[in-house]
ZADO-1210 file (C-alpha; in nm, 4 decimals, padded with zeros to 6 digits):
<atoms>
<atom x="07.0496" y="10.3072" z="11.6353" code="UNK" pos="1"/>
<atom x="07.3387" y="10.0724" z="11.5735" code="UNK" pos="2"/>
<atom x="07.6654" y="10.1412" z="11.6238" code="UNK" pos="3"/>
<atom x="07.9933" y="09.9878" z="11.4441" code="UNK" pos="4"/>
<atom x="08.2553" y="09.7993" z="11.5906" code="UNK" pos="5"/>
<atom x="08.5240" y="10.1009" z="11.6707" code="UNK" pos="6"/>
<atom x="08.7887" y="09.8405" z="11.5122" code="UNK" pos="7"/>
<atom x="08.6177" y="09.7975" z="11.2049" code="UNK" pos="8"/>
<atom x="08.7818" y="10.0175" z="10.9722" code="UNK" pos="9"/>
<atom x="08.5347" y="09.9693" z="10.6615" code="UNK" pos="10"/>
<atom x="08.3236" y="10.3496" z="10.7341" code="UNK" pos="11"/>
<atom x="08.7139" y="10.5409" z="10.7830" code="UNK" pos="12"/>
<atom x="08.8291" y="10.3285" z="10.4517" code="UNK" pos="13"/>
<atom x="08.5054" y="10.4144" z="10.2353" code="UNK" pos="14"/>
<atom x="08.5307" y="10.8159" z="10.3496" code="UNK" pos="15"/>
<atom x="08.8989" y="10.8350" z="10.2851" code="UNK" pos="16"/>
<atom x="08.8087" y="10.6620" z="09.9485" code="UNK" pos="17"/>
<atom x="08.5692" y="10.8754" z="09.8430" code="UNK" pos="18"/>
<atom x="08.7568" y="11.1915" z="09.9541" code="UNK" pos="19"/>
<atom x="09.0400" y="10.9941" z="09.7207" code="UNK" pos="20"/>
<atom x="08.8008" y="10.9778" z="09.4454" code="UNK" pos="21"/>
<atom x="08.6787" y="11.3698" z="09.4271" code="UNK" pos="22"/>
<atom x="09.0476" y="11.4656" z="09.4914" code="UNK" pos="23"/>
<atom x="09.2852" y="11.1702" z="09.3379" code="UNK" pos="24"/>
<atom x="09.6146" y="11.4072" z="09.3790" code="UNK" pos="25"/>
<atom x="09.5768" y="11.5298" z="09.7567" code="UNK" pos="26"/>
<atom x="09.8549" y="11.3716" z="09.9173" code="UNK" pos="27"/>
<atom x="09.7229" y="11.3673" z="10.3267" code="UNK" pos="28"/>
<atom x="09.4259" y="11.1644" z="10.1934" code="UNK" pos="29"/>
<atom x="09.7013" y="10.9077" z="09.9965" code="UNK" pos="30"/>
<atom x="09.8667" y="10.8689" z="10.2978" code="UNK" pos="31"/>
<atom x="09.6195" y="10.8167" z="10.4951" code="UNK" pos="32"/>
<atom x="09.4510" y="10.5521" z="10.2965" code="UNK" pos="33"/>
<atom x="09.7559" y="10.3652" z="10.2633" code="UNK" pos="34"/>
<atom x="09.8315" y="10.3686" z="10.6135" code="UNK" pos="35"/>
<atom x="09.4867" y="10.2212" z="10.6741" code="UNK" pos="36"/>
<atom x="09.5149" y="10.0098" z="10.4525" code="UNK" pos="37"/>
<atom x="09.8421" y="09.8327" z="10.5676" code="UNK" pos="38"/>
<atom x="09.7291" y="09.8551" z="10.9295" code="UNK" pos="39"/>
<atom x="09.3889" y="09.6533" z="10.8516" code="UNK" pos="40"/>
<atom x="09.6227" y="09.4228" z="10.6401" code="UNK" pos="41"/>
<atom x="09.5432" y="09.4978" z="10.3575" code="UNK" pos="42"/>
<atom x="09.8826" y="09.5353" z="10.2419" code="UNK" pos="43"/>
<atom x="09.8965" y="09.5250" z="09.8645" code="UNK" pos="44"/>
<atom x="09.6645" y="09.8247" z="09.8277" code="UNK" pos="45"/>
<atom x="09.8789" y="09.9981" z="10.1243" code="UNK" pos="46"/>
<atom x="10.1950" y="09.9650" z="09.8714" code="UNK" pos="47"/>
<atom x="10.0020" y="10.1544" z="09.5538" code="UNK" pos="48"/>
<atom x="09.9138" y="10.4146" z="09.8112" code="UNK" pos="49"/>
<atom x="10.2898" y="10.4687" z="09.9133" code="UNK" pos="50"/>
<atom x="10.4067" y="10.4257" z="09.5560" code="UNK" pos="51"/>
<atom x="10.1295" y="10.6713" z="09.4791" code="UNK" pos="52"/>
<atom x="10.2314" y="10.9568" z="09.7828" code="UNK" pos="53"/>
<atom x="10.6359" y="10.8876" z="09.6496" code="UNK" pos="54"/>
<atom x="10.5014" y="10.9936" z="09.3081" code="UNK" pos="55"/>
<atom x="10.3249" y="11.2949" z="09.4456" code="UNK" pos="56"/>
<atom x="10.6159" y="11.4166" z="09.6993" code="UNK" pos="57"/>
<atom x="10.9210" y="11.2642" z="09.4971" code="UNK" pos="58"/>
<atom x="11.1342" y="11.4399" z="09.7855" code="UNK" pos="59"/>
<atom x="10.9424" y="11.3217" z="10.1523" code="UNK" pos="60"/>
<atom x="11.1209" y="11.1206" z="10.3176" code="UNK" pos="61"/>
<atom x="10.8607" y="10.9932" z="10.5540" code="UNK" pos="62"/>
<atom x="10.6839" y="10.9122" z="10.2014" code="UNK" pos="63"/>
<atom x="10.9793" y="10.6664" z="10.0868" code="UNK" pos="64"/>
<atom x="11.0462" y="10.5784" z="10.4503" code="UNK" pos="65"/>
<atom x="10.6534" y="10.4467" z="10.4371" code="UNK" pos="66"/>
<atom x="10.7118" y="10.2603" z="10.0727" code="UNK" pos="67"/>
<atom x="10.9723" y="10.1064" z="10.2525" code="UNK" pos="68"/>
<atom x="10.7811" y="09.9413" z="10.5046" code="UNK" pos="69"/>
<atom x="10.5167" y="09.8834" z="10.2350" code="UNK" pos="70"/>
<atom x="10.7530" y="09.6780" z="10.0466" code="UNK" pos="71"/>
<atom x="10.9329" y="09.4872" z="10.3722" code="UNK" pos="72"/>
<atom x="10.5683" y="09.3770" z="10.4317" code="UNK" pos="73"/>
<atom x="10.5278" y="09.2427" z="10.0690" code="UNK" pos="74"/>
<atom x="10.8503" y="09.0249" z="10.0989" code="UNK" pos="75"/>
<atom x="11.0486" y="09.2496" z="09.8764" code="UNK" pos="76"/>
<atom x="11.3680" y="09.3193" z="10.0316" code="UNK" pos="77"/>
<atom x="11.5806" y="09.4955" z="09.7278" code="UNK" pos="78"/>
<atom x="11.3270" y="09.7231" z="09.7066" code="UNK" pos="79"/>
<atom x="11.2691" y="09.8116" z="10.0302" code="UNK" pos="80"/>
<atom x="11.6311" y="09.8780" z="10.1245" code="UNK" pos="81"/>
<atom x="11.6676" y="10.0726" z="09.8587" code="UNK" pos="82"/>
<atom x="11.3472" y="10.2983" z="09.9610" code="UNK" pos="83"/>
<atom x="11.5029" y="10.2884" z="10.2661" code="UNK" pos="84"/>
<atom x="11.8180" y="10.4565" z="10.1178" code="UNK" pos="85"/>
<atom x="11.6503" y="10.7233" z="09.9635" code="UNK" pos="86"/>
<atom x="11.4332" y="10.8242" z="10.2599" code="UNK" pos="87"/>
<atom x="11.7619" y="10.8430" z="10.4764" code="UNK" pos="88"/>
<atom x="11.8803" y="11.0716" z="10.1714" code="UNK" pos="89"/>
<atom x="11.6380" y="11.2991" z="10.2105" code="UNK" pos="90"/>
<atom x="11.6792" y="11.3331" z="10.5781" code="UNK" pos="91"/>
<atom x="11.4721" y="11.0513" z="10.7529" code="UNK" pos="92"/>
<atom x="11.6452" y="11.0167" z="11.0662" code="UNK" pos="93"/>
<atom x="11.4237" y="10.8739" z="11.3480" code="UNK" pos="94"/>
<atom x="11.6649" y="10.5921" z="11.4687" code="UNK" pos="95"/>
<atom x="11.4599" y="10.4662" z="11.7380" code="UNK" pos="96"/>
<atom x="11.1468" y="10.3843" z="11.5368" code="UNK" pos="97"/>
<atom x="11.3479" y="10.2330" z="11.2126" code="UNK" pos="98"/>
<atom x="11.5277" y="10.0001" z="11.4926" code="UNK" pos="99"/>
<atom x="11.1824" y="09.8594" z="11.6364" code="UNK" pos="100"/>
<atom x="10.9338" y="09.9388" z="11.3346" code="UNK" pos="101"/>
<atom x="10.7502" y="09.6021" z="11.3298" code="UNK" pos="102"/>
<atom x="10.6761" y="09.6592" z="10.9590" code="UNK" pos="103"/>
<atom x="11.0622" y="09.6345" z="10.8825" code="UNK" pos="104"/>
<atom x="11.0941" y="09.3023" z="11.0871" code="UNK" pos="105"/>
<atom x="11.1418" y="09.1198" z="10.7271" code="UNK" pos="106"/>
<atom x="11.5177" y="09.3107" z="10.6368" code="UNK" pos="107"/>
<atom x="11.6043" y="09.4079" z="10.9992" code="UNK" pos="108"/>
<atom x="11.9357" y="09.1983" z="10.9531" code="UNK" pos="109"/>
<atom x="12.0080" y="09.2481" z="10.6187" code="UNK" pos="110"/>
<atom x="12.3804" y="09.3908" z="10.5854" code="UNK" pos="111"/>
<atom x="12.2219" y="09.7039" z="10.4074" code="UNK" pos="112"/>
<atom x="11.9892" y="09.7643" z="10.6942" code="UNK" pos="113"/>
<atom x="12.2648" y="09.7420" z="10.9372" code="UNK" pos="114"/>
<atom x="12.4776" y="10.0068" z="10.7712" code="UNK" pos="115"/>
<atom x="12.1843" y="10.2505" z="10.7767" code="UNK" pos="116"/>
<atom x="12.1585" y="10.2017" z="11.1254" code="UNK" pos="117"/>
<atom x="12.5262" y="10.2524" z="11.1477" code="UNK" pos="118"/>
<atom x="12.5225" y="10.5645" z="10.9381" code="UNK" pos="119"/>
<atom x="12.2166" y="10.6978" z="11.1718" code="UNK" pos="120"/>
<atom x="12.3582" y="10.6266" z="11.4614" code="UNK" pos="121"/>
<atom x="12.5593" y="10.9150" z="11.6776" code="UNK" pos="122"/>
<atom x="12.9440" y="10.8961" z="11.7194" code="UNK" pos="123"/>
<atom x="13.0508" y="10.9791" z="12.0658" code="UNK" pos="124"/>
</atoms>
């Protein structure tokens, strides 16, 4: 009996896929998906995931927070500033990981980024 490569991600993909397929609005199996997908670069089909989970929980922050780093990865800026607005809105606060999130690498010094970061961090 063969065995796959623990890194190859095609069996996890197809199963989550097919789980997608019988149950196209069950949110854990979007995100998932799109989390696999991104982290086996496949990034475009990572983004409709998170657009897809932002659709079905409108109000998760960690849904918009993920669109966010969706869109940072696609080279869309705006758009992924502005994601990252609305998952601070809705109470996203992990300051650590939005400060070294590789997947943000692409607006980490844009002026809008910054003032999150401001607005996150503590006063003393």
């Amino acid at each position: 009996m063969s065995q796959k490569n623990p890194r190859d991600p095609t069996f996890e993909i197809g199963f989550f896929e097919s789980v997608l397929r019988r149950q196209p609005d069950y949110a854990m199996t979007v995100e998932i998906l799109g989390g696999l997908y991104t982290r086996h670069g496949r990034i475009a089909d990572g983004l409709k995931m998170d657009r897809r989970l932002v659709r079905l929980q409108p109000q998760n922050p960690t849904a918009h927070y993920n669109l966010a780093c969706s869109l940072a990865l696609s080279k869309r800026p705006p758009a992924a500033i502005k994601a990252l607005q609305t998952a601070v809105s809705f109470g996203y606060d992990d300051l650590e990981w939005l400060q070294q999130d590789p997947d943000l690498e692409a607006i980490r010094q844009h002026p809008k980024f910054l003032s999150l970061i401001q607005q996150l961090t503590p006063q003393s």
